[in-house]
Structure formats: structure tokens, C-alpha cells
C-alpha positions as CSV (number, residue, x, y, z in Angstrom):
1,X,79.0,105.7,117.5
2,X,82.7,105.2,117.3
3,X,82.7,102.0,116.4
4,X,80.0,102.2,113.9
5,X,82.6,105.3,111.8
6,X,85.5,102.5,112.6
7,X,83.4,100.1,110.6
8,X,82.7,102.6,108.1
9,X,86.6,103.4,108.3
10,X,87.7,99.8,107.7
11,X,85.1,99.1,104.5
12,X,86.5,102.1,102.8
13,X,90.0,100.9,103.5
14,X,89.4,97.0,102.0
15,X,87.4,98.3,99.4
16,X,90.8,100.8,98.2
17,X,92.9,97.5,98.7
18,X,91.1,95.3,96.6
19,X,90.9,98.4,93.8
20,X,94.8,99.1,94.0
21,X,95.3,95.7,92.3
22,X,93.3,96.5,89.3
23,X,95.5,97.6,86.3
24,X,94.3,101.6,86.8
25,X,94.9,102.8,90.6
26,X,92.5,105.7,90.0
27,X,89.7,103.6,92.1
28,X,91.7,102.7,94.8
29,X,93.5,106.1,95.0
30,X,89.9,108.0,95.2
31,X,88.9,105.7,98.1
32,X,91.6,106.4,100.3
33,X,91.6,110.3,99.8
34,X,87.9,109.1,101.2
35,X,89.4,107.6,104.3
36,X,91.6,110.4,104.7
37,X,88.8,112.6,104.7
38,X,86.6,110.4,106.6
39,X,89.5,110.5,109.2
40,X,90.3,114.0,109.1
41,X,86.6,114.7,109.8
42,X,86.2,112.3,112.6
43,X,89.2,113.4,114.6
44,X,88.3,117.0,114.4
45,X,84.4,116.0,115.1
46,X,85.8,113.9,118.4
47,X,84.2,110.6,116.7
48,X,87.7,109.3,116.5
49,X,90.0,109.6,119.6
50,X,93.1,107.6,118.9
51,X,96.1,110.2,118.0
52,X,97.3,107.1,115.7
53,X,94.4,107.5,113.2
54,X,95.0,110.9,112.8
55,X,98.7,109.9,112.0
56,X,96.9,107.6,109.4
57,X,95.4,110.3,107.7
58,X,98.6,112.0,107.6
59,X,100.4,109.4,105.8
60,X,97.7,109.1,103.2
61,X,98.2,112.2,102.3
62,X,102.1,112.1,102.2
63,X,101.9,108.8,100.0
64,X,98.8,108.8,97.6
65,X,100.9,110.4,95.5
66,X,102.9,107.0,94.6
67,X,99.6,105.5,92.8
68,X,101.0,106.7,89.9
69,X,104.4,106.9,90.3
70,X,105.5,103.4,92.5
71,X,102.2,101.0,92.3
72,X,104.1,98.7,94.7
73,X,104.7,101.3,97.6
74,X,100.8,102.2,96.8
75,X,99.4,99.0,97.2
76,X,101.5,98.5,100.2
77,X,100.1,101.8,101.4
78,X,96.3,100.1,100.6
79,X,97.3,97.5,102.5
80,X,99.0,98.7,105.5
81,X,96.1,101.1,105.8
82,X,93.7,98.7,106.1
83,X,95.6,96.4,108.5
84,X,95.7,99.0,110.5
85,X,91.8,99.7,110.7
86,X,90.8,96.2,111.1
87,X,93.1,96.2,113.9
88,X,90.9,99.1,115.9
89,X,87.2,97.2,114.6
């Protein structure tokens, strides 16, 4: 089942990345409050086991904020984000 919520995990993330470089980063900032969520959830369900995804979700929610202030930091957020989850699919 892990692996299946990874997958999950990782779709959300590419989808926020390909959104965060459309001219309004209300799409991309949306989806990765999902993730966060989604990561959130399965870390306190014991889907998700790795202490580092937790940390993910952490850092979404430290750096979301910078969709509207610093697009560049944001999309590098979008992207590191979803670097990171293909590397656990």
C-alpha cells in the first residue's frame, strides 16, 4: 500500500511542478498544500515510514508562502519537492 500513496504522492508533486510555471501559482500552490496534507495524513496513519517525508511536509508548509511573494524560490520548492518523491517511487 505504501507504494501505491508514494505513487499518489509523486503525481500530486509533478502535477504542482508543471502548474508553478503557469503565469498564476494559485494551481500549483493548491496542489502542494495537497501533498502536504496527503503527507501529513500518511505519516500519522503509518502508510508513510520515512521520517524524511514528514520533513517534506514540513517544509511545504514553511515555504508555500513564497508563491506569491518569490515565484523563483516557489518553483524551486515544486521542483525540489518532486525530485524528492520520485526518488522514494
Amino acid at each position: 500500500m505504501e507504494q501505491e500513496y508514494l505513487q499518489i504522492l509523486a503525481f500530486t508533486a509533478s502535477s504542482a511542478l508543471e502548474c508553478a510555471k503557469e503565469p498564476s501559482p494559485y494551481g500549483a500552490l493548491r496542489l502542494l498544500e495537497v501533498l502536504q496534507q496527503l503527507l501529513e495524513f500518511g505519516s500519522a496513519q503509518g502508510i508513510l515510514r520515512d521520517p524524511a517525508l514528514a520533513s517534506l511536509a514540513e517544509r511545504i508548509a514553511q515555504e508555500s508562502g513564497t508563491a506569491l511573494t518569490d515565484r523563483s524560490r516557489f518553483q524551486s520548492l515544486a521542483e525540489e519537492t518532486a525530485l524528492a518523491l520520485v526518488d522514494f517511487v
